[in-house]
Structure formats: structure tokens, C-alpha cells
C-alpha positions in Angstrom: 2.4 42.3 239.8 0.2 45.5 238.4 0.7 46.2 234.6 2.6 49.5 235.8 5.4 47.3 237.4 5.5 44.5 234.9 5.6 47.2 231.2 8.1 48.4 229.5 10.8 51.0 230.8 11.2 53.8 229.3 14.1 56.3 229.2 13.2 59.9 230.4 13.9 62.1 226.8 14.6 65.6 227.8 17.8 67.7 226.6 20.5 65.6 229.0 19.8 62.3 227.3 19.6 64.7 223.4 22.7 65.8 224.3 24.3 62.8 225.3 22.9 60.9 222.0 24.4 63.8 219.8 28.1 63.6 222.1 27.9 59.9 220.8 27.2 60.6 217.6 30.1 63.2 216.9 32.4 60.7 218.5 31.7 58.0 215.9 31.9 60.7 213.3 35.4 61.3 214.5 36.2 58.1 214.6 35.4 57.0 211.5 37.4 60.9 209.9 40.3 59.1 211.8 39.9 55.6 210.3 38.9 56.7 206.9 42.3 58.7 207.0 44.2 55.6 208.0 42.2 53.6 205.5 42.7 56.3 203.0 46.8 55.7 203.3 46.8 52.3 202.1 43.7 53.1 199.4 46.6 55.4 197.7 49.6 52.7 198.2 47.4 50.0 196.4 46.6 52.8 193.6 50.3 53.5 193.5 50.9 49.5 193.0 47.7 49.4 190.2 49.6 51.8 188.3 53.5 50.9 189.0 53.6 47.1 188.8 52.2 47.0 185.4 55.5 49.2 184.2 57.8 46.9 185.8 60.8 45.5 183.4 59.5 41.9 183.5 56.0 43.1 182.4 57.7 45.3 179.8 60.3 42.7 178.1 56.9 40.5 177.1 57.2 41.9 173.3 61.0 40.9 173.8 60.3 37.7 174.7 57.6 37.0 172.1 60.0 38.3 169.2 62.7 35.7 170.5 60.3 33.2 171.1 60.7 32.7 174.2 57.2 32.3 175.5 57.6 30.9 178.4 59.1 34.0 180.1 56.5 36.3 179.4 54.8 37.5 182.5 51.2 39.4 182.9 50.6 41.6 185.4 48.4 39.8 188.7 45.3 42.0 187.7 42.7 40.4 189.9 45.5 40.5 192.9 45.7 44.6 192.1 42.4 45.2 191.8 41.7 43.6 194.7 44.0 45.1 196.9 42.4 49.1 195.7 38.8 47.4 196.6 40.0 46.0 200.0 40.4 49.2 202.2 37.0 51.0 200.9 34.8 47.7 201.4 36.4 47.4 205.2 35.9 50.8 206.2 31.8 50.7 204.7 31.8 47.2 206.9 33.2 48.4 209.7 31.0 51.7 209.8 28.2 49.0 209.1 29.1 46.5 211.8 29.5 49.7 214.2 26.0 51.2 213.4 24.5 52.0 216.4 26.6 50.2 219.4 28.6 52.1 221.9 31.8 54.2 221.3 33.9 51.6 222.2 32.7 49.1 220.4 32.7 51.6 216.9 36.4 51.9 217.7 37.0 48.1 218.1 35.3 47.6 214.5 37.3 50.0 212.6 40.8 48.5 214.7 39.6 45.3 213.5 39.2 46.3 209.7 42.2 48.5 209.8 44.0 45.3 211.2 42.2 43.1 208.3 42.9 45.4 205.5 47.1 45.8 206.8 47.7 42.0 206.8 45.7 41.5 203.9 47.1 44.1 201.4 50.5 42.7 202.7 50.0 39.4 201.7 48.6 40.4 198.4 51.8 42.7 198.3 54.1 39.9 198.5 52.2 38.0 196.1 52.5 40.3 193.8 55.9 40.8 194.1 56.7 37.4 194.3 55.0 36.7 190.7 
């Protein structure tokens, strides 16, 4: 074998393989618009829960309870369980767009699928322990 057959191949760069480089890149960019929106959707439901659960009557009644001395009734809101749950959906999305950097358009959809799938059944669970408290 001659150096020429055995060296590395190279793709031809000319405006057909520009152009289909930039047609990848807008279709992750679209992509990731799309999951960011979807990602964006259960951002604002674990806001919603940061800033409802704490108003809740059990949490309220604690000054109640104190004055009665009933101690043992008093209730805190899950803080670390909230505050997880409003960090969950931005850390997947950055992972996913991480995990996704550079591979085909298929594979950048599977990624964000995955971490949309992650962050539903995760913020559910965390949901129904919250609610379950």
C-alpha cells in the first residue's frame, strides 16, 4: 500500500457539505426551542408549587399548633423537595443539549425525549411526595 491509499480521508468542503452542516445546525436549534418550551411547562408548575405549598392550611396552622402546644402537628414545608423540583427541568435541558452536542439529528432528538421523559417522572414523584408530607 502507497501512503496515498493508506492516509486519512478527507471530506470534500465546498458549499453542498456548508450547507448541509448549517441545515443540521438549525434543526438542533429547533429542536432544543421545542424542548426548552416543553421543559419550560413544567419549570413554571414547579414555581407554582415553590410558591403555593408553602401557603397551604397545614403549613399555616403551625402558630396554632405551637400556641396549643401541640408540637407534634406542626408541619414545615419539604424545602429541599421544592427546590429541587424548580432546578430539575433547567439542569436536564443544559444535559441533554450537552449530551447532544455534535451527534446527528436523531440522536439530539433522542436526548432531549430522554430528559423530557426524566424530568416528567421525576417532578411527579417529588409531586406526590410533597403532597403526601
Amino acid at each position: 500500500m502507497t501512503a496515498r491509499e493508506t492516509g486519512p480521508v478527507t471530506q470534500p468542503v465546498g458549499p453542498a457539505a456548508a450547507s448541509r452542516r448549517r441545515g443540521s445546525r438549525v434543526g438542533v436549534v429547533v429542536v432544543a426551542a421545542l424542548a426548552a418550551s416543553f421543559f419550560a411547562y413544567d419549570l413554571y408548575e414547579a414555581i407554582t408549587n415553590l410558591v403555593l405549598v408553602p401557603q397551604d392550611v397545614r403549613y399555616q396552622n403551625n402558630e396554632f399548633f405551637d400556641e396549643v402546644g401541640v408540637d407534634g402537628l406542626a408541619a414545615s414545608p419539604p424545602w429541599a423537595a421544592l427546590v429541587a423540583n424548580v432546578l430539575l427541568p433547567v439542569v436536564a435541558w443544559v444535559a441533554a443539549l450537552l449530551v447532544a452536542r455534535r451527534r446527528p439529528l436523531w440522536q439530539v432528538v433522542l436526548a432531549f425525549v430522554a430528559a423530557l421523559a426524566l424530568v416528567g417522572s421525576v417532578s411527579l414523584t417529588i409531586t406526590a411526595y410533597v403532597l403526601s408530607i
